[in-house]
Every structure is written in structure tokens, then in C-alpha cells.
C-alpha positions as CSV (number, residue, x, y, z in Angstrom):
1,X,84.8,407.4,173.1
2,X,87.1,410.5,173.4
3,X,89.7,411.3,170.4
4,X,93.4,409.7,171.3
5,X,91.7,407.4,174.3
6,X,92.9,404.1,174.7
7,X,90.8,401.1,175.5
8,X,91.0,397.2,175.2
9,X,89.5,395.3,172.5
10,X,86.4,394.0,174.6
11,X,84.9,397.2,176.0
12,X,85.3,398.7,172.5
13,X,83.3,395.9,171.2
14,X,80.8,396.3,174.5
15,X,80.3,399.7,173.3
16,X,79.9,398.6,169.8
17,X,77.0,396.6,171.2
18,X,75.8,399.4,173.2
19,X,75.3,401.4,170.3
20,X,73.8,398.5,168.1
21,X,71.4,397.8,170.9
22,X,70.5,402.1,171.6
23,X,70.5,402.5,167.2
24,X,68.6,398.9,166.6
25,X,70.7,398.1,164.2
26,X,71.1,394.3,162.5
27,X,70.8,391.5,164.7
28,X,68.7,394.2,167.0
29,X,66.2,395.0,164.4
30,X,63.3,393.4,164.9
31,X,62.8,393.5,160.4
32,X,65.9,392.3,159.9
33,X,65.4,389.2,162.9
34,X,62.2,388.2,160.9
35,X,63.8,387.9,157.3
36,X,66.4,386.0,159.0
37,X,64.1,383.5,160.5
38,X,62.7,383.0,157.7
39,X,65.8,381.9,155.7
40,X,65.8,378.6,157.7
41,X,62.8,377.0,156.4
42,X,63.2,374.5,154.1
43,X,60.6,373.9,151.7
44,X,59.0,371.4,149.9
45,X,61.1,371.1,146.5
46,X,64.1,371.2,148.7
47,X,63.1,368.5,151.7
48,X,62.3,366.1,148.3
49,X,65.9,366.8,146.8
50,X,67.0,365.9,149.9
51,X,65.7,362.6,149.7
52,X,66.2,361.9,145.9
53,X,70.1,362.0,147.2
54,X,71.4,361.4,150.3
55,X,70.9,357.6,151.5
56,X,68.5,356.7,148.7
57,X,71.7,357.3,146.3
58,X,73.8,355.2,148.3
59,X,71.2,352.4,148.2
60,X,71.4,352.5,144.5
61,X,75.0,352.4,144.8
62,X,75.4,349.3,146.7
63,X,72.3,347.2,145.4
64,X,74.4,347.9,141.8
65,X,77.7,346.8,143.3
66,X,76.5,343.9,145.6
67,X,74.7,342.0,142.5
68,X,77.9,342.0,140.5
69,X,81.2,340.3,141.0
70,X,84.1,342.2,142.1
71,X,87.6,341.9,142.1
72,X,89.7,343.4,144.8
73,X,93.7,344.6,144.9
74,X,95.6,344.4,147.7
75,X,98.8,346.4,148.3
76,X,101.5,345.3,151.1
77,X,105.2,345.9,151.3
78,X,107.4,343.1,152.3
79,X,111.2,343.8,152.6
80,X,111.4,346.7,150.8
81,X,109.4,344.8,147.9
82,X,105.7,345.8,147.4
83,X,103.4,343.1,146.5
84,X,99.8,343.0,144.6
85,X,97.4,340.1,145.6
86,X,93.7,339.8,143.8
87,X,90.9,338.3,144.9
88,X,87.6,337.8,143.5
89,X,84.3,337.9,145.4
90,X,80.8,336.7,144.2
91,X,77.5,338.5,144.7
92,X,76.9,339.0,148.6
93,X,73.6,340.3,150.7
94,X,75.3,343.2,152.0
95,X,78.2,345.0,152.3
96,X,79.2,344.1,155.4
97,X,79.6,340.6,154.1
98,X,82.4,341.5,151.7
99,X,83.8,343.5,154.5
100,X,84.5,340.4,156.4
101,X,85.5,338.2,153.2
102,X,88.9,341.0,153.0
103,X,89.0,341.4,156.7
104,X,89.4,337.2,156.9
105,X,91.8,337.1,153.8
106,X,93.8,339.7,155.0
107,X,93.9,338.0,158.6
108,X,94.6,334.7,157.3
109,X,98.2,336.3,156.0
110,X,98.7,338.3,159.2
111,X,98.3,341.4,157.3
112,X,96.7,344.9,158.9
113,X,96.5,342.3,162.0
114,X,95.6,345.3,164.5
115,X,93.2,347.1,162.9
116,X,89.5,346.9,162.5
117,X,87.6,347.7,159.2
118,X,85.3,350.8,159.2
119,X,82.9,350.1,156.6
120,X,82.0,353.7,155.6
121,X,86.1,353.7,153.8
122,X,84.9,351.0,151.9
123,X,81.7,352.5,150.7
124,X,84.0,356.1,150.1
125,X,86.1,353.1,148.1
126,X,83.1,352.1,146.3
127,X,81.4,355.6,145.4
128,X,85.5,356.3,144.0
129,X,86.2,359.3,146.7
130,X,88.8,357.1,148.0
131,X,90.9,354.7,146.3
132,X,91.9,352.6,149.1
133,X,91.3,351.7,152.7
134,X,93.5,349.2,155.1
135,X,95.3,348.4,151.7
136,X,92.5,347.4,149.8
137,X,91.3,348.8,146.6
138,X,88.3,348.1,143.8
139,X,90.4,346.5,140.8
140,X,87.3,345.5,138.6
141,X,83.3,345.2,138.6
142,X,81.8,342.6,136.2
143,X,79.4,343.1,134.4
């Protein structure tokens, strides 16, 4: 490239690559390709923290919360009035099952009518990243 000539952004960074390629320089470089391959591999002590966490941790999660009795709160706004309704569930099998329990209460009163429950909010309700989903919220766990 000559002093005071003017070219585009693309065939400045062609010649950039030019140069990298003609220099073997970074991703060129056969060393520096090998170190970099080599940052991928996972190894043992970290595939087994993987699996200490992840879905094991949720399973410890729900099997906690599905043995208990909960309490749910429900939030709605009638008329410029917002109203609280409670409603207590008993142990269930899964999570799924106290899914549908709010999803039919909340039908039976015509509320969030439209929409259909995704049951990962609920869990996000339940691990307390979220506080509330379609209304609903975790009031209380029994102990």
C-alpha cells in the first residue's frame, strides 16, 4: 500500500490477510493452531462438574419442592383494583401436575384465558430467578 492511497475497507483487510497468510502469523501459524485446539478439550474434573450441576441440580430442586405443600399467589387487576387469591396445593408426582392444578384454577375464573403455561417459568419461579409467571407466584413452602 502506497503513502496517501485510498482504498475501501475490504481490500485493506484482503491485504491484511495476505500478509498474515505470506508472514504466518496467528490463526496461520501452524503452533499457535495446535494450542488452540487444544483449549477445547474438556477434561475429566470438568465433564464431572458438569454433571454434579446442571439437570442433576434441578432434580434435587423439584424432588424437594414436589414432597412439600405449597402455597401459591395470584395477582390480577380488576377495574383498576388489583386482587390477591391463594391457593394451596398438596404433594404432587411431578411438576407438570401442579402446572395444570393453576392452569385449571385460573381457567375456571376466566383468567390468562389465551395463554398456555410454559413449565420452564415455573421452574425459573421455583429455583427464585423469577418471581412470577402468567400471574402466579410461590407464596410459601411447608415444611
Amino acid at each position: 500500500m502506497r503513502l496517501n492511497q485510498r482504498i475501501g475497507i475490504k481490500e485493506r483487510s484482503l491485504l491484511g490477510i495476505q500478509k498474515m497468510k505470506k508472514n504466518k502469523i496467528s490463526f496461520f501459524n501452524s503452533k499457535w493452531q495446535s494450542i488452540q485446539g487444544s483449549k477445547t478439550k474438556k477434561t475429566k474434573k470438568q465433564i464431572r462438574s458438569c454433571q454434579k450441576t446442571g439437570f442433576n441440580n434441578k432434580k434435587i430442586i423439584l424432588k424437594t419442592l414436589l414432597k412439600k405443600k405449597t402455597k401459591w399467589k395470584y395477582f390480577f387487576k380488576s377495574n383498576k383494583n388489583i386482587y390477591c387469591l391463594y391457593i394451596e396445593i398438596k404433594p404432587q408426582k411431578s411438576l407438570q401436575d401442579i402446572i395444570c392444578i393453576l392452569e385449571n384454577f385460573s381457567s375456571n375464573f376466566n383468567f390468562n384465558s389465551n395463554k398456555a403455561f410454559d413449565k420452564s417459568n415455573f421452574y425459573k419461579i421455583i429455583k427464585g430467578q423469577r418471581l412470577s409467571a402468567y400471574g402466579w407466584s410461590l407464596y410459601f413452602i411447608y415444611l
